[in-house]
C-alpha positions as semicolon CSV with decimal commas, in nm:
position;residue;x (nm);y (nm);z (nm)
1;X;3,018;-0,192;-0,986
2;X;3,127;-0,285;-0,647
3;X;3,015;0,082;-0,488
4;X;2,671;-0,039;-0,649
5;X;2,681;-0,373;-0,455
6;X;2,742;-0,235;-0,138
7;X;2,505;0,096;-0,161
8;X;2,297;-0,185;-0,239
9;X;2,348;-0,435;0,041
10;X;2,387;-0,144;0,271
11;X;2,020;-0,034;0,179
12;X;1,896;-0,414;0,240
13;X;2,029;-0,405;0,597
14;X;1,863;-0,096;0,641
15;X;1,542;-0,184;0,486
16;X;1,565;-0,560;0,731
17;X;1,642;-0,308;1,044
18;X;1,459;-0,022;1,018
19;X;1,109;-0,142;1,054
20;X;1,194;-0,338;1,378
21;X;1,302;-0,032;1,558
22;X;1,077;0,161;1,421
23;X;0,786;-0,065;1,557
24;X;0,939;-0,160;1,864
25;X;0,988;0,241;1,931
26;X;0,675;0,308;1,881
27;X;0,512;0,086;2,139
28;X;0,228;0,199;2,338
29;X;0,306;0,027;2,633
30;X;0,664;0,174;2,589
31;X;0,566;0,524;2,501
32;X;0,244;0,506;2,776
33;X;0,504;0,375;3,084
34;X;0,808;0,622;2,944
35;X;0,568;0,967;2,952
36;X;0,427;0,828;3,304
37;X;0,801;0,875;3,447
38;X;0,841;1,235;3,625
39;X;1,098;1,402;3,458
40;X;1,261;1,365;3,058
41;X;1,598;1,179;3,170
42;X;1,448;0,943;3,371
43;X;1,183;0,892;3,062
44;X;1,574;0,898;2,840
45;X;1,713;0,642;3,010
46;X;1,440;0,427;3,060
47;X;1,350;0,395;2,711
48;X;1,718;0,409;2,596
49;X;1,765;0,104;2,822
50;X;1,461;-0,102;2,673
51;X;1,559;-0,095;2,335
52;X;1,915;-0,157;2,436
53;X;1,876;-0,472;2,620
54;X;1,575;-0,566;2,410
55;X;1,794;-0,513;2,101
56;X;2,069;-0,770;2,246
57;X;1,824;-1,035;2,271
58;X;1,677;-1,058;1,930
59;X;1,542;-1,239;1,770
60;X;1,205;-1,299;1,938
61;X;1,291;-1,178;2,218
62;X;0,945;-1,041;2,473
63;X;1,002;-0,662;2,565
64;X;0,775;-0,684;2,840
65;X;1,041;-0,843;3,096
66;X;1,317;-0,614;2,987
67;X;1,005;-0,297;3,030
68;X;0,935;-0,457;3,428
69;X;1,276;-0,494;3,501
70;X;1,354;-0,078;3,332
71;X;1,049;0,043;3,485
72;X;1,081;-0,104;3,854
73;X;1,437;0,011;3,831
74;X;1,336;0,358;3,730
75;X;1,073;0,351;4,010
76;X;1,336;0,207;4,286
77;X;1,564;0,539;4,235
78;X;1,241;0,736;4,310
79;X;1,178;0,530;4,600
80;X;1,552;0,544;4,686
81;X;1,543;0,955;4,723
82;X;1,265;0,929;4,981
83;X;1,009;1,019;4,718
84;X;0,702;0,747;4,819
85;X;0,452;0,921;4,710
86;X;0,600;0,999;4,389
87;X;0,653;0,705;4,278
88;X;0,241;0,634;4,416
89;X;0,131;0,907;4,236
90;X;0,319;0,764;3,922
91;X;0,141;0,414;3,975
92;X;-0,182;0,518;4,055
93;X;-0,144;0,747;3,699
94;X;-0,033;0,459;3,489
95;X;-0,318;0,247;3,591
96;X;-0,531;0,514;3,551
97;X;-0,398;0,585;3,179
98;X;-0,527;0,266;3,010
99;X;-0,679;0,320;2,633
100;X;-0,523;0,638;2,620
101;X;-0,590;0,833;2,316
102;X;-0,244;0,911;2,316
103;X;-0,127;0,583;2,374
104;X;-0,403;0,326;2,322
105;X;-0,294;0,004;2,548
106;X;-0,564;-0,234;2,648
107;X;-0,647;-0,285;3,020
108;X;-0,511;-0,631;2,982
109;X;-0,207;-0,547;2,835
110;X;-0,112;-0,280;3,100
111;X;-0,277;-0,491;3,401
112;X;-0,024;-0,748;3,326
113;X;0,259;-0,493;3,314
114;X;0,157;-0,338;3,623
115;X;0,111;-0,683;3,832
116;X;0,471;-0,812;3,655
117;X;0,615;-0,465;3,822
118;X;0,456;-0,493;4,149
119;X;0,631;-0,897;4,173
120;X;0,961;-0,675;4,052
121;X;0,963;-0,435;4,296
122;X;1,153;-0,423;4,647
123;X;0,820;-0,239;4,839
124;X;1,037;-0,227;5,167
């Protein structure tokens, strides 16, 4: 009887967690600025380091600072290793990429995460 109770409260947790990582890994914006990253552990961290920080600030927390703040830093090490134009190229792509087929983020939606990065970044 107690195995049953906590099979079943384990389930419960699960069934109360699941769906908010599920969703919240399944983001366009997410998925659309991870794939615009240059190589897959940049994309790895980046993403790992979303849902990390996001995760710490539940509930109702807003993903799109923690996504800037990720993204710029992401960007910064690009910028860091004397590739400019890189990390151009990967700008000019994202804004480029809105209602993606892939991805499908509104112009608004990825606007506003594009000017949030470029008050984030260090451009010197």
């Amino acid at each position: 009887m107690k195995a049953d109770i906590l099979v079943a409260a384990a389930l419960a947790s699960l069934a109360v967690a699941a769906p908010a990582s599920t969703l919240f890994r399944r983001d366009p914006l997410l998925e659309l600025s991870a794939n615009s990253l240059p190589d897959k552990a940049a994309r790895e961290v980046y993403k790992s380091n979303v849902w990390t920080f996001w995760r710490a600030f539940l509930p109702g927390a807003r993903r799109l600072p923690v996504m800037v703040h990720e993204y710029a830093a992401r960007l910064q090490d690009i910028i860091n290793r004397g590739e400019d134009e890189l990390a151009s190229d990967i700008i000019l792509d994202l804004a480029n990429s809105a209602n993606s087929k892939e991805y499908p983020v509104s112009k608004e939606q990825l606007d506003l995460f594009l000017e949030t990065l470029s008050q984030q970044m260090d451009w010197r």
